[in-house]
C-alpha positions as CSV (number, residue, x, y, z in Angstrom):
1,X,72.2,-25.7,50.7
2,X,71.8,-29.0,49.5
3,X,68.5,-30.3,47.8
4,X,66.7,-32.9,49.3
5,X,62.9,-33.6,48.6
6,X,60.5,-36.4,50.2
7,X,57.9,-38.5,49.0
8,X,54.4,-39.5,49.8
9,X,54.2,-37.8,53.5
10,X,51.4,-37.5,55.9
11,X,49.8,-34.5,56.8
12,X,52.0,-34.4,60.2
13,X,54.9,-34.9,58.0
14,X,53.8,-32.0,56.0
15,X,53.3,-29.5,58.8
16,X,56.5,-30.6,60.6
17,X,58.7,-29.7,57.1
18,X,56.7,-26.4,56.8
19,X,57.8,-25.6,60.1
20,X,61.5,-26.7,60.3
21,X,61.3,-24.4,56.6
22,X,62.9,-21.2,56.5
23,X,60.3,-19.5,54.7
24,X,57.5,-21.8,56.6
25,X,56.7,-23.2,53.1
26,X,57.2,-26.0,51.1
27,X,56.8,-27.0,48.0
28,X,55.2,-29.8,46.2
29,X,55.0,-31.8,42.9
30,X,53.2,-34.5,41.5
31,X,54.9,-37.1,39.2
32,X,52.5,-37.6,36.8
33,X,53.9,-41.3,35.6
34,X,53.0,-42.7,39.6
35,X,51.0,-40.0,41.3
36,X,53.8,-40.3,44.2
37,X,53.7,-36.3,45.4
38,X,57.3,-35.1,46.2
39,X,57.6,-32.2,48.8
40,X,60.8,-29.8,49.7
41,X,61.2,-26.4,51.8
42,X,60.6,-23.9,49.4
43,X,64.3,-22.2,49.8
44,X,65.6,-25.1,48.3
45,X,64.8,-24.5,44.7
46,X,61.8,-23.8,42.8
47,X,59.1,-26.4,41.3
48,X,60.8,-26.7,38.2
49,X,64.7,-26.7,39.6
50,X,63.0,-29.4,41.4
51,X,61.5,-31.3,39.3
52,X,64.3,-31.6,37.0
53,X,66.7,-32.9,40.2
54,X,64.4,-35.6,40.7
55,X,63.9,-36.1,37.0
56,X,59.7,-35.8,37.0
57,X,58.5,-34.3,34.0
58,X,57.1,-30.8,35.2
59,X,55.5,-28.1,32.7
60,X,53.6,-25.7,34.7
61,X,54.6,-22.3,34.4
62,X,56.4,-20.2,37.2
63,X,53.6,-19.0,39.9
64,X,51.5,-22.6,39.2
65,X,53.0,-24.7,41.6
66,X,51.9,-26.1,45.1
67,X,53.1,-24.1,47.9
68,X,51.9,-24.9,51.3
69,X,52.2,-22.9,54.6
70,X,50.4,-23.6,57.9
């Protein structure tokens, strides 16, 4: 499966990824240099596989990310 991540959506946009997810999750980031908030389904990788393919700077630790269902 091949990563792909998207920035800034609305609420709609949110729920529609969630849904089209396999898990019926995503997950989501914040890069701290813009505030821009970066969303993915969750099977795709975890926060900080993520984070480094989009090169934000992420230090949580695993189980301190955003996940969102419906």
């Amino acid at each position: 499966m091949q990563f792909e991540a998207k920035k800034n959506l609305s609420n709609s946009e949110i729920a529609t990824l969630i849904e089209v997810s396999k898990h019926r999750a995503v997950r989501r980031i914040v890069d701290p240099r813009n505030g821009d908030l970066w969303y993915w389904k969750a099977e795709l990788g975890t926060h900080a596989e993520g984070a480094r393919k989009l090169g934000v700077p992420y230090d949580k630790r695993p189980g301190e990310g955003d996940i969102l269902t419906l």
